[in-house]
C-alpha positions in Angstrom: -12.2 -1.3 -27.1 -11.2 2.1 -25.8 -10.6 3.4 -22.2 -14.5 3.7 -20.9 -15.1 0.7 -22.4 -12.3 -1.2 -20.8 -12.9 0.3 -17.7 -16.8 -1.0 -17.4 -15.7 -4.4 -18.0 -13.1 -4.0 -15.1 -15.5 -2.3 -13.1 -18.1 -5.8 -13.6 -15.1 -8.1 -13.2 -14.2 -6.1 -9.8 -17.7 -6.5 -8.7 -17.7 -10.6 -9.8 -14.5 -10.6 -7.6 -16.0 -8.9 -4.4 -19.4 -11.2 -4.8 -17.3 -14.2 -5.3 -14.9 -13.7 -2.2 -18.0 -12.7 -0.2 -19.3 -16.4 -1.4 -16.3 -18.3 -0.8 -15.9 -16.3 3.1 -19.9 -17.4 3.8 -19.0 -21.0 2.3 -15.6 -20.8 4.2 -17.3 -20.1 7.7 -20.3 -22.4 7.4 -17.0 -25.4 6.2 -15.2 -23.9 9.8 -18.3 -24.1 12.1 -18.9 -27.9 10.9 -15.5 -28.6 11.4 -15.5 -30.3 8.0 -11.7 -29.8 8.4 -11.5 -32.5 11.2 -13.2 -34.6 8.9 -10.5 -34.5 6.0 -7.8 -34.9 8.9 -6.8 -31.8 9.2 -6.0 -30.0 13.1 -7.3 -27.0 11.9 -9.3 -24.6 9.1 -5.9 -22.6 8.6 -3.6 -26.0 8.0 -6.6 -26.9 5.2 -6.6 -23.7 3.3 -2.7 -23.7 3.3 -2.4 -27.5 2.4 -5.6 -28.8 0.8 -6.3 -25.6 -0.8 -2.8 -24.5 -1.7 -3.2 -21.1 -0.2 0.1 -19.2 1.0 0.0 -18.6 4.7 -0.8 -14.7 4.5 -4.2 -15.6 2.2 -4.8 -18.7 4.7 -4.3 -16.5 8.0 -6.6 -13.7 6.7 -9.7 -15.7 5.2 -9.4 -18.2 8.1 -9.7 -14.6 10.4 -12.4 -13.2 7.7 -14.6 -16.5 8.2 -13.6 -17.0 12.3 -15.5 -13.2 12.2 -18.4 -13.4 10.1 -19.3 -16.4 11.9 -19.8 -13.9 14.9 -20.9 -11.1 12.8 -22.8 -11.8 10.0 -23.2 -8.1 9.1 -20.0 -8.2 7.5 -21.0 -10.1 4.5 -22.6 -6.9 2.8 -19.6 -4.6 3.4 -17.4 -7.2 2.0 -19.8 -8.1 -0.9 -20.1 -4.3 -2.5 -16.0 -3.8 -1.7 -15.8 -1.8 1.5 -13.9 -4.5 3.6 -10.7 -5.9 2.1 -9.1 -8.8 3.7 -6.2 -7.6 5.4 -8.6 -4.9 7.0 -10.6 -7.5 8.0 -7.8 -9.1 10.2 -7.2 -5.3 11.9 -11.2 -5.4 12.4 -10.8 -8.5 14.8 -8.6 -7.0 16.8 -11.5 -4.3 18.2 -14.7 -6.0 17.3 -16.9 -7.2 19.9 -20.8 -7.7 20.0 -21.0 -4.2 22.1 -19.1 -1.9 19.9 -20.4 -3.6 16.7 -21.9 -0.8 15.5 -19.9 2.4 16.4 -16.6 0.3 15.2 -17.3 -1.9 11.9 -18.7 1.7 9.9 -14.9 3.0 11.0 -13.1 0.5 8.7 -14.7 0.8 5.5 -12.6 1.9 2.5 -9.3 2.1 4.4 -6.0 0.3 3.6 -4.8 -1.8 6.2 -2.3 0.7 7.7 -5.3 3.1 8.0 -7.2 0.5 9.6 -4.0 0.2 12.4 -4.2 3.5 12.8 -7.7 2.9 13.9 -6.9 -0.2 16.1 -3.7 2.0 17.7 -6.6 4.4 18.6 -9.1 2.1 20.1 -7.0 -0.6 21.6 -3.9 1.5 22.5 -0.3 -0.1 23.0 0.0 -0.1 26.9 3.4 1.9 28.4 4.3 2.5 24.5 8.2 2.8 24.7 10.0 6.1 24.1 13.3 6.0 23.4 15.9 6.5 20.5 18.1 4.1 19.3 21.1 4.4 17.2 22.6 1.6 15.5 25.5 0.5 13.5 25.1 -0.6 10.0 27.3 -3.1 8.2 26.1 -4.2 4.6 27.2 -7.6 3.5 27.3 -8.1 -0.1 25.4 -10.3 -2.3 23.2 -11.7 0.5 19.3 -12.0 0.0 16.7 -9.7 0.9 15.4 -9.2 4.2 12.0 -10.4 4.6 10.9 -9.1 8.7 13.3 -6.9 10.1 13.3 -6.7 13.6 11.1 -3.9 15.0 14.0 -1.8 16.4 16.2 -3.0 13.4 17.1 -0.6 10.8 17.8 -0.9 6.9 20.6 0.1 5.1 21.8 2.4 2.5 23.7 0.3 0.7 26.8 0.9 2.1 28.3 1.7 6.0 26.3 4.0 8.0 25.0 4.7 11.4 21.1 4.7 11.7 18.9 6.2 13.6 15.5 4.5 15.0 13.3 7.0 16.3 10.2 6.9 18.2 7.9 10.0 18.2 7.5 11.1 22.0 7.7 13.9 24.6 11.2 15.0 24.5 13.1 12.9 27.0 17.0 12.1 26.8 18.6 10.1 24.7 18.6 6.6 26.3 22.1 5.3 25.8 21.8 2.1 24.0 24.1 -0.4 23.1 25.9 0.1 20.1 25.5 -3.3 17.9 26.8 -4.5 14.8 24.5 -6.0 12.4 24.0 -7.4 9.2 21.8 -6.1 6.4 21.3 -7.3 3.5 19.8 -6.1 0.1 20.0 -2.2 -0.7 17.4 -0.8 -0.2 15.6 2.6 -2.5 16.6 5.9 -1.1 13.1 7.1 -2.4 11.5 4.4 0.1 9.4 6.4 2.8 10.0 5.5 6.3 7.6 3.4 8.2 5.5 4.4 10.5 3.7 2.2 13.6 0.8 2.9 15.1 1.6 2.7 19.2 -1.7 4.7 20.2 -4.4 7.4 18.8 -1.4 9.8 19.1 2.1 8.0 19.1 4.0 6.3 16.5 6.7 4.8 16.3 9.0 5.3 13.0 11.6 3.7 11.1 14.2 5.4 9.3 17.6 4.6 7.8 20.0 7.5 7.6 23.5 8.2 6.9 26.8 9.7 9.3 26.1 12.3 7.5 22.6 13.3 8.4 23.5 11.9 12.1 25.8 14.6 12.5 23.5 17.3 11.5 21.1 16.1 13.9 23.7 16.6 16.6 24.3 20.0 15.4 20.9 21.3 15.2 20.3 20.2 18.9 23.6 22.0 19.9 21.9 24.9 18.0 18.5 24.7 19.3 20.4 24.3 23.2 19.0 28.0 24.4 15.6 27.6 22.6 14.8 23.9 23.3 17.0 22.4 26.3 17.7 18.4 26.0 15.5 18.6 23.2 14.7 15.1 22.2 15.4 13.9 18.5 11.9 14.5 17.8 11.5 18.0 18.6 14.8 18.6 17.1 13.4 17.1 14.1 10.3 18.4 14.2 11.6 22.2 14.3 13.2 21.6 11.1 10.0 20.7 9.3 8.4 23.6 10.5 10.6 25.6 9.0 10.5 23.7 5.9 6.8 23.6 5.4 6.9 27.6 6.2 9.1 27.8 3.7 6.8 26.2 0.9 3.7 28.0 2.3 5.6 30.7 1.6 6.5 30.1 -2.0 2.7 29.4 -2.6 1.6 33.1 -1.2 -0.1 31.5 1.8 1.1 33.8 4.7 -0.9 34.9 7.7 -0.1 38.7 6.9 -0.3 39.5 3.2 1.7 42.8 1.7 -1.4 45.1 1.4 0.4 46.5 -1.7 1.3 44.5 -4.5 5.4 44.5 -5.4 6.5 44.7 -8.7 7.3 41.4 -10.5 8.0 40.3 -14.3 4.9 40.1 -16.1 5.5 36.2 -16.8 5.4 36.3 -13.1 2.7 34.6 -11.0 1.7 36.9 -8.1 1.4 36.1 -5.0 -1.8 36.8 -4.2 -3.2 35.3 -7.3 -1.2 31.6 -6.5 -2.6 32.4 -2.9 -6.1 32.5 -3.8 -5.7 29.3 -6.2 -4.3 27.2 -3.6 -7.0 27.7 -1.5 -9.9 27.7 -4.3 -7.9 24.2 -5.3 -7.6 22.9 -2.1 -4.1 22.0 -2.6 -4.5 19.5 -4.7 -4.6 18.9 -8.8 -7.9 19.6 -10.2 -7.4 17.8 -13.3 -10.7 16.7 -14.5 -11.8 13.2 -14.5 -14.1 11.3 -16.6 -16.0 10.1 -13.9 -16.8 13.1 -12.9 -14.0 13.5 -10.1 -10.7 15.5 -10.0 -7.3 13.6 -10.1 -6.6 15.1 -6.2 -2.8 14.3 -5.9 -1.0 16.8 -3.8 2.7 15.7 -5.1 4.6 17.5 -7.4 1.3 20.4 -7.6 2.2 23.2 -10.1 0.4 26.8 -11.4 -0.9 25.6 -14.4 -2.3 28.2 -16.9 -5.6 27.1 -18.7 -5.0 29.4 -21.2 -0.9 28.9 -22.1 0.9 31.9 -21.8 2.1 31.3 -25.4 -1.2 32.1 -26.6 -1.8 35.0 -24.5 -3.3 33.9 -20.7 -2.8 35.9 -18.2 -1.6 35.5 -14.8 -5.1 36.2 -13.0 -7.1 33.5 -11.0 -9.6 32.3 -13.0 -7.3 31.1 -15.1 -4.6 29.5 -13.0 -5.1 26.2 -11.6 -3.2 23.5 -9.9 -2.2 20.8 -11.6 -0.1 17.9 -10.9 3.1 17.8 -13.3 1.8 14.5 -14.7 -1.8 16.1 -15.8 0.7 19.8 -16.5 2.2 17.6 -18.9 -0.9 16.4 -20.2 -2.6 19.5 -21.2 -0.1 21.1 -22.9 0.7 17.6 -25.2 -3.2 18.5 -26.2 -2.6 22.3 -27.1 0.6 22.1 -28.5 1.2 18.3 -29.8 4.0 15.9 -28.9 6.4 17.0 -31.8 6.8 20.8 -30.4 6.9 19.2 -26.7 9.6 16.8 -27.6 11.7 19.4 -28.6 11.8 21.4 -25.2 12.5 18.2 -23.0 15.3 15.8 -25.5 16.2 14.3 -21.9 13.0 13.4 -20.6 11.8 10.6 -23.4 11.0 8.2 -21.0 9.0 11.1 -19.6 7.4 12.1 -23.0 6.4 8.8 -24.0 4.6 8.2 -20.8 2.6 11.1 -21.2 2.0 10.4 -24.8 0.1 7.5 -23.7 -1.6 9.1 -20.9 -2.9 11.6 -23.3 -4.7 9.4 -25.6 -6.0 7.7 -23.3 -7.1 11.2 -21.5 -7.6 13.5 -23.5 -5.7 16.8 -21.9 -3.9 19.3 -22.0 -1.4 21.0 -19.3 2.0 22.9 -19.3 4.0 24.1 -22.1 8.1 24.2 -20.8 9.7 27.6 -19.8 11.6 27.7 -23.2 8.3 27.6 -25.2 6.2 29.9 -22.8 9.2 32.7 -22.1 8.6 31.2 -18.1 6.9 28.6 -16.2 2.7 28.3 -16.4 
């Protein structure tokens, strides 16, 4: 069976799942307004699916919410049915939902995750007098403990070793609110590369979570000593928020995308991308990989994007926009496995096998062909 094949069968199973749920949610809501639980001694529809049905309290809580809904709104059968509603959307929905703003609201939640679907909530049912303040606390790790489960809201996780964290929720600037400095215990280290959280307070305000060392503590300190002329009793926000300005102008930068081009070009090295070529690419791209999928679509990640040459400069491309693209470095990789085959790749990139391998086995599967390394192409594509 090869990829399209495989796919179609998980495309009908995916479909048997949504109809089945769907089923079991109608079946589920018609067992609740009987109160056929009573009946088997149970006090409630949420104590039956956990016991008699075996279900772990997060599936009981969301199909007990999911039936509880559909009993009021029926409508919600179809969207669940072809996919559009997930579960854990669902139990955002019921938050909002009411027989007046059926209509305008349900259309809003389909085909978004559940912390899109907050975002949605935060916006029509806003946290009243949402709280704006910072909060630093210290960190102490205890070893060998287990993991965390539900950190406090204004708790922070650790590093892995000591360090002084900051919470910070997004605001106007206002002062630093002295808190109490408490010690606490954290357990299980947790992945540098995790993203902070974010919670949705209103349609504008969120409040995030974020674990950071001394170190980066400090330097918050001295950028709002260094932005004290520009921005007075700027908050940690602002301060913050300055610095990814000039961060993301930075990049923009690298990518040609400036409000006031050079008129004239500059000189550059002919295996050189110009500027105004990667400028006119990033917009024709969208800023996002335009790797081709089978299905018709493109690939559309916007991490790790690179200026891929469609033809290599190894076999003489040029540098010109039609035939520059952006790429991904996954799909990069990809294409130029197809042009140049994995034995010539492998020898450019000895420390990335792990790497190779993986895109070995994408390329099969794809069929592609991407970006040959700097050694082979005398700089990159």
């Amino acid at each position: 069976m090869n990829a399209r094949d495989s796919s179609i069968r998980l495309s009908e199973l995916l479909r048997r799942e949504h109809h089945a749920m769907a089923a079991f949610l109608v079946a589920l809501a018609d067992f609740d307004a009987k109160r056929l639980w009573a009946e088997l001694g149970y006090p409630s529809l949420f104590t039956y699916l956990n016991r008699e049905l075996g279900l772990s309290k997060s599936a009981a809580f969301y199909r007990k919410t999911a039936a509880e809904l559909i009993q009021r709104f029926p409508e919600l059968v179809e969207p669940l049915e072809d996919g559009k509603l997930c579960l854990s959307t669902v139990g955002e929905l019921a938050q909002v939902l009411t027989p007046e703003n059926r209509y305008e609201v349900i259309p809003r939640f389909l085909h978004l995750s559940k912390q899109e679907a907050r975002s949605v909530v935060a916006e029509l049912k806003p946290v009243e007098r949402p709280p704006r303040r910072e909060v630093v606390t210290t960190v102490r790790v205890a070893a060998a403990a287990p993991p965390v489960r539900d950190p406090e809201p204004a708790a922070v996780l650790e590093l892995g070793a000591p360090a002084t964290a900051c919470v910070i929720a997004p605001g106007s600037p206002a002062e630093l609110v002295d808190a109490k400095v408490a010690t606490r215990t954290v357990n299980a280290p947790i992945s540098r590369t995790t993203p902070p959280t974010f919670e949705p307070l209103t349609a504008d305000l969120r409040r995030m979570h974020l674990t950071v060392t001394k170190r980066f503590e400090a330097k918050v300190a001295d950028a709002g000593d260094a932005l004290s002329h520009s921005h007075p009793g700027a908050s940690t926000e602002v301060i913050l928020e300055a610095a990814l300005d000039l961060l993301l102008d930075r990049a923009e930068k690298r990518k040609g995308l400036v409000e006031k081009p050079r008129r004239e070009k500059r000189p550059s090295r002919p295996d050189h991308i110009p500027a105004e070529v990667k400028r006119a690419v990033w917009v024709r791209d969208g800023g996002c990989c335009r790797w081709a999928l089978e299905n018709g679509g493109v690939c559309g990640s916007r991490h790790r994007l690179q200026y891929d040459h469609i033809q290599p400069k190894a076999l003489g491309g040029k540098s010109t926009i039609d035939n520059v693209r952006l790429l991904c470095a996954r799909h990069n990789l990809l294409a130029a496995r197809k042009i140049f085959g994995d034995a010539w790749m492998d020898r450019y990139a000895p420390a990335r096998k792990a790497t190779a391998a993986m895109g070995r086995r994408d390329a099969d599967s794809a069929g592609a062909r991407s970006e040959v390394p700097a050694a082979a192409l005398t700089g990159p594509t």
